[in-house]
C-alpha positions as CSV (number, residue, x, y, z in Angstrom):
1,X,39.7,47.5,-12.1
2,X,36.7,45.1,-10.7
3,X,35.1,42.3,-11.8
4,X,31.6,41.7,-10.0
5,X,31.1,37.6,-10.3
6,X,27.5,38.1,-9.6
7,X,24.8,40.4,-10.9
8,X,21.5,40.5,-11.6
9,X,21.0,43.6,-13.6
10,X,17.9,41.4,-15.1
11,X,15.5,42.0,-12.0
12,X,13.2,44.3,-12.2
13,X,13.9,46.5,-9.4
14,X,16.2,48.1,-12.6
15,X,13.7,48.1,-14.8
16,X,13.7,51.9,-14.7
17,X,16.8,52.8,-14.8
18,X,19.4,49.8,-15.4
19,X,21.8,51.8,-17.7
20,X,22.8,54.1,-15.4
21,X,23.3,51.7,-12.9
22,X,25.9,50.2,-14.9
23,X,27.2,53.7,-15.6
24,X,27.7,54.4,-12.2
25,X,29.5,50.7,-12.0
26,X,32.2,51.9,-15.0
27,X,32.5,55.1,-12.9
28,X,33.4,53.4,-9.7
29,X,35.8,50.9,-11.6
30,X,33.7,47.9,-12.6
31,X,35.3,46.6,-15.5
32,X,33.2,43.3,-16.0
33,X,30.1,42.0,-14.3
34,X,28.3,38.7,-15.0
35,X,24.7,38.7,-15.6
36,X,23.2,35.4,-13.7
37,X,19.8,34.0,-15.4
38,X,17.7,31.9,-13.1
39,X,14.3,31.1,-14.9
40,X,13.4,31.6,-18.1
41,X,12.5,35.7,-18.0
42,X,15.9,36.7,-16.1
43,X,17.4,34.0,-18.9
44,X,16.0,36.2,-21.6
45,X,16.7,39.6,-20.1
46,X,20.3,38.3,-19.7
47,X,21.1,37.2,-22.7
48,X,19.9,40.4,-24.5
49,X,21.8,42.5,-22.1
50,X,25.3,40.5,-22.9
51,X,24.4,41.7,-26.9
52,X,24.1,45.5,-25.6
53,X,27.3,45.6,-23.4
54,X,30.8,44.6,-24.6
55,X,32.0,44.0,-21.0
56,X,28.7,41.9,-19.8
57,X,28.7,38.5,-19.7
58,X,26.2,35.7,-18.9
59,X,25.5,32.8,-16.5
60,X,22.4,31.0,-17.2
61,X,20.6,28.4,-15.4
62,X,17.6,27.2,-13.0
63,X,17.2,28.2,-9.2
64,X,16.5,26.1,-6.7
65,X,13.7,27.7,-5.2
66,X,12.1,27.4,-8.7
67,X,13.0,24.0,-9.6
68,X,9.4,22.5,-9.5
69,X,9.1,24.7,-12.9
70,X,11.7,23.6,-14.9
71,X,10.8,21.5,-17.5
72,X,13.1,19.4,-19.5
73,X,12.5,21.7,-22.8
74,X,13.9,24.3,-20.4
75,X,17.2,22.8,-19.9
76,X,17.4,21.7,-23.4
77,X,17.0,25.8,-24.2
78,X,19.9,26.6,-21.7
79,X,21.7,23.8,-23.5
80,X,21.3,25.5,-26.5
81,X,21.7,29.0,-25.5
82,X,25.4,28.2,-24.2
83,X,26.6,28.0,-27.6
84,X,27.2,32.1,-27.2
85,X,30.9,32.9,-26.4
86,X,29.5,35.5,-24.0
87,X,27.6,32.5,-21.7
88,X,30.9,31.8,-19.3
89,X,28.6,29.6,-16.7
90,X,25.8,27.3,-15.9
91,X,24.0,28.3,-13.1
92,X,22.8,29.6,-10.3
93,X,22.1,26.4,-9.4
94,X,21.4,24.5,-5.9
95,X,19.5,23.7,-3.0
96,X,17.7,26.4,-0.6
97,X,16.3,24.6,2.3
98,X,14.7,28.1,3.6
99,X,11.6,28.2,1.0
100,X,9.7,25.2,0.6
101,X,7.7,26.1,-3.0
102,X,10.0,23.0,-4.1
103,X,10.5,20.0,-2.9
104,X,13.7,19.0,-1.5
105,X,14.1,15.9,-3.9
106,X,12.9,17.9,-7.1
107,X,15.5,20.6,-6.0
108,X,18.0,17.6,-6.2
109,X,17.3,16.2,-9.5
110,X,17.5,19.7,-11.4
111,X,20.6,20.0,-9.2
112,X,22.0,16.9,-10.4
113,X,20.8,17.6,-14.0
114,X,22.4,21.0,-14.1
115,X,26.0,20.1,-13.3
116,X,25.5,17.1,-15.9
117,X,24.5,19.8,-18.3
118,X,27.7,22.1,-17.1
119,X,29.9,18.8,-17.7
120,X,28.3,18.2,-21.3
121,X,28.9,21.9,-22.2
122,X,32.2,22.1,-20.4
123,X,31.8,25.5,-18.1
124,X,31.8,25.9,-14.3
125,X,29.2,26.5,-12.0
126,X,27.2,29.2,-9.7
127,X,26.3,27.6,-6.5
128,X,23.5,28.4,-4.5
129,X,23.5,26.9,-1.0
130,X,20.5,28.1,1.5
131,X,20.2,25.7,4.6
132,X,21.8,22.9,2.7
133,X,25.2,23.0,3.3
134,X,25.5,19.0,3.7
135,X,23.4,17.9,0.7
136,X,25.3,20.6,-1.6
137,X,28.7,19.1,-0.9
138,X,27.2,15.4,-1.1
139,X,25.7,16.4,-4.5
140,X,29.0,18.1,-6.2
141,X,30.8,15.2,-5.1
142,X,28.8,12.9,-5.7
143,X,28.1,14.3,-9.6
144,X,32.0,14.7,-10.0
145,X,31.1,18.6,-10.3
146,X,35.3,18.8,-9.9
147,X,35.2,18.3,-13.5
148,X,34.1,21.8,-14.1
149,X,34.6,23.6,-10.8
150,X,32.7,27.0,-10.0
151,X,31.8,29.7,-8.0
152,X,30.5,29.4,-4.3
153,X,28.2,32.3,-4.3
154,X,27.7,34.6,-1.6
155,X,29.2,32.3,1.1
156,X,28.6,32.2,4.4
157,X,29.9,28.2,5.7
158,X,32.7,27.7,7.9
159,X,36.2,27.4,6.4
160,X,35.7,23.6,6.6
161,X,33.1,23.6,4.4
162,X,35.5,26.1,1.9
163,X,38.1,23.6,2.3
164,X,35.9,21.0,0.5
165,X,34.9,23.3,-1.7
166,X,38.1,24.5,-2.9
167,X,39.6,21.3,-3.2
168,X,36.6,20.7,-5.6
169,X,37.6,23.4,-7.8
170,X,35.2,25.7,-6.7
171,X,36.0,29.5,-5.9
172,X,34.6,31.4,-2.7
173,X,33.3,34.6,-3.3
174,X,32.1,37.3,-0.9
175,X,29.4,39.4,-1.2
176,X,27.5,42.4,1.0
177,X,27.0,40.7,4.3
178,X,31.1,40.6,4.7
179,X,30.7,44.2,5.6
180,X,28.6,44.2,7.8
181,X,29.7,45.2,11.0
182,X,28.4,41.6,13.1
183,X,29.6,39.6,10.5
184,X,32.4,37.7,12.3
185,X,32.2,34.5,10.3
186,X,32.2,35.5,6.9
187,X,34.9,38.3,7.6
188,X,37.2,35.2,9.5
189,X,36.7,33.0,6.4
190,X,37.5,36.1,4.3
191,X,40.6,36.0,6.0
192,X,41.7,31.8,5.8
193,X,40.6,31.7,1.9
194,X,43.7,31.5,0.1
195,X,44.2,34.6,-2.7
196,X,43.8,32.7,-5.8
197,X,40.2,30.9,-4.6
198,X,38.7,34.3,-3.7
199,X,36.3,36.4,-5.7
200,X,34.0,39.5,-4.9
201,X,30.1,40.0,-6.0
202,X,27.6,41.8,-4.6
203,X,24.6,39.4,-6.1
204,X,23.0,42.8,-6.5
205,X,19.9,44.5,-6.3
206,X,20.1,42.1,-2.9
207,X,22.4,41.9,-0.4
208,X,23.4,45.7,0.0
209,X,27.1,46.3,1.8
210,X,27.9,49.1,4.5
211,X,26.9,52.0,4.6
212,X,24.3,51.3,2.0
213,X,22.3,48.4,3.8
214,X,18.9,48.3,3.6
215,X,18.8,50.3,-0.4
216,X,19.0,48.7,-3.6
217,X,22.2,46.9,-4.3
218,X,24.0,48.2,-7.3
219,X,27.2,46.4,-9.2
220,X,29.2,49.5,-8.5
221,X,28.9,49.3,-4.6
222,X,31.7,46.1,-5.2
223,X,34.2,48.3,-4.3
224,X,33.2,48.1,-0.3
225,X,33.3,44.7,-0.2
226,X,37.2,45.1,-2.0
227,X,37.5,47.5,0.4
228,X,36.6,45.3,3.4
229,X,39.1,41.9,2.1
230,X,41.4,44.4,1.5
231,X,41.3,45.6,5.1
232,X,40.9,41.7,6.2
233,X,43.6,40.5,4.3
234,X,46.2,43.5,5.3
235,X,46.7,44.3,1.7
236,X,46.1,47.1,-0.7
237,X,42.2,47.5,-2.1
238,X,44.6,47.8,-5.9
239,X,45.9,44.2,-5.3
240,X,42.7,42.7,-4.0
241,X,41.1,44.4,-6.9
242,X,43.8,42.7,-9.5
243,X,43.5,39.5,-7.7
244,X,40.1,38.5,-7.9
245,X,39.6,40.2,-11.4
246,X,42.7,37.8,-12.5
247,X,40.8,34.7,-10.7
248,X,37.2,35.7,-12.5
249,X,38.9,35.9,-15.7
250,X,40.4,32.8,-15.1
251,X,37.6,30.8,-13.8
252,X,34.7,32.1,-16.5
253,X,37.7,31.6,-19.2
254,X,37.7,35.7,-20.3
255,X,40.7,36.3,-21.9
């Protein structure tokens, strides 16, 4: 069975249709997915679709890109909403260096204020890094963001970088682009990162693996990129599977 780290089931590219998306996910052998809020609509959306679906769970938090919006009320709601037992994470939280709708030092307060937040509440964190590689490992050293550890989402550094990052607490998990076919970075990090620091995601309805690149990205197409650190790793798809379902469960505390 899988465990996608890293949905969002909340955008509205599923607006139409989202529960037979996570039909499909059951059918190809997603057990448990994580919903991740990032503003206060996919927050919403989230936390109504954790009440629907026994085996949905919830991260919630502010993204970078957005941080110029977030007002203190809004992190004293996310406060509040992690009281539910089925809100396993803060987050995604960050820095993304590619859009400049906030400013760099704004994205770094509501950084900062986040992982103090995840400290306070005691659960890990989502990481978003875009372009920022340097001041995202400054900041969750710097913050003590050990305390809690996390989830590297969707990374793409050097095994350097998922060294650090690891010796943080933090997880690495792969997404789509470890399929592609010119990926030759994240697929020889894929490789290095030890078993019990790796998760999968595909941070769907983005990021679409091979042979579906290009389409909407749905939680059941998590079984390609199994497929592909299976093939990496030179084990079976049924004990990467097990693996990084046992290390989700262990790091968003899901008995």
């Amino acid at each position: 069975m899988l465990f996608d780290t890293h949905v969002h089931l909340n955008a509205d590219q599923y607006n139409e249709d989202v529960n037979e998306v996570i039909e499909r996910a059951r059918d190809a052998g997603v057990e448990k997915m994580v919903v991740v809020g990032f503003d206060r609509p996919t927050i919403e959306k989230a936390m109504k679709l954790i009440e629907e679906y026994s085996f949905l769970y919830a991260a919630i938090g502010w993204h970078p890109v957005d941080a110029i919006d977030m007002k203190d009320e809004d992190l004293k709601w996310i406060k509040e909403l992690t009281a539910h037992p089925k809100v396993v994470a803060i987050g995604e939280m960050g820095l993304d260096y590619h859009w400049d709708k906030s400013p760099k030092d704004i994205q770094k307060t509501v950084f900062r204020k986040q992982i103090a937040l995840a400290k306070e509440v005691k659960l890990p964190i989502i990481i978003h890094n875009r372009d920022a590689t340097e001041d995202v490992v400054a900041i969750l050293e710097e913050e003590g963001a050990s305390e809690v550890g996390g989830i590297m989402h969707c990374y793409s550094g050097s095994i350097e970088i998922a060294q650090k990052c690891m010796d943080m607490n933090f997880y690495i998990s792969f997404g789509g682009p470890v399929t592609f076919k010119n990926a030759k970075k994240p697929k020889e990090v894929a490789k290095e990162i030890p078993f019990d620091r790796l998760l999968i995601e595909t941070d769907c309805p983005y990021l679409t693996p091979h042979p579906f690149r290009g389409k909407r990205n749905e939680p059941g197409y998590v079984k390609y990129i199994a497929e592909q650190i299976a093939e990496l790793k030179g084990v079976s798809y049924a004990e990467i599977a097990k693996i990084t379902t046992k290390n989700a469960e262990k790091i968003f505390s899901i008995k």
